[in-house]
Structures are given as C-alpha cells and as structure tokens.
N, C-alpha and C positions, 0 to 999 in steps of 0.2 A: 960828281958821280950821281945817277937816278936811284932814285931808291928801292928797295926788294921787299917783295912778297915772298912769303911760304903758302903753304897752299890754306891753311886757318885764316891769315888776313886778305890771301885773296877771297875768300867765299864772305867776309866780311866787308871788304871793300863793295863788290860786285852783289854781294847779296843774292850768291848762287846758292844752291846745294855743295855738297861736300865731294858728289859724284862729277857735276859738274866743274867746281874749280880742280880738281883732279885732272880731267882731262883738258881742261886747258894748259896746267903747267905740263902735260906731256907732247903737248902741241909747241911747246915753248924751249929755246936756250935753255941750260939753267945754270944755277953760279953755286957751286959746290963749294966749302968752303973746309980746307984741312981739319981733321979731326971730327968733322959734325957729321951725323947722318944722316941731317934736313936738309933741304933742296930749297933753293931762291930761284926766281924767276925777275928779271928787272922792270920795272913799272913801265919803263918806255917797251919794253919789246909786247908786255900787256897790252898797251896802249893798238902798241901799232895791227897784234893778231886780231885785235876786233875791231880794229877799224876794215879791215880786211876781212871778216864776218858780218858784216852791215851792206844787207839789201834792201832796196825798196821792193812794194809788193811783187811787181810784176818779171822781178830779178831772183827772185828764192830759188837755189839749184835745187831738183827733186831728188 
C-alpha cells in the first residue's frame, strides 16, 4: 500500500501554502477513513496529478 497525506504533510511535503495544498487534495481521490474527520489523499495519486500539472514554458494553458 502507498502511503497518505492529509493536507498539513501535504503542504510540508511539497512546501506549498496551506491554500494551495487544499486545493490539490480537492483535485484528488481521497481515502476517508471510519470514524475520522481528516481526509487522506494517496501519495501515488499525488504523484501522478502533478505529473499531469507539469509544463514546459511554451505549454502553460492560459
């Protein structure tokens, strides 16, 4: 099994803002777990939405 982010170790991982790992785990699966209120997101599916967010210069959607 890969391992999961909440949205605090994502912004720590990545070294985003607070706003911005937000809106990536809204852009993402999440893995809800009985009883909890916090949301996981799995590291491969991380991986994979910004690999899929990654352009070179002449490629940036306006």
């Amino acid at each position: 099994m890969s391992s999961a982010f909440d949205c605090k170790a994502l912004r720590a991982e990545l070294g985003v803002t607070r706003a911005a790992a937000e809106r990536i785990m809204q852009a993402l699966p999440v893995v809800l777990i009985e009883d909890l209120r916090k949301t996981y997101a799995r590291r491969d599916d991380v991986r994979r939405y910004l690999d899929s967010r990654m352009f070179v210069e002449d490629q940036v959607p306006a």
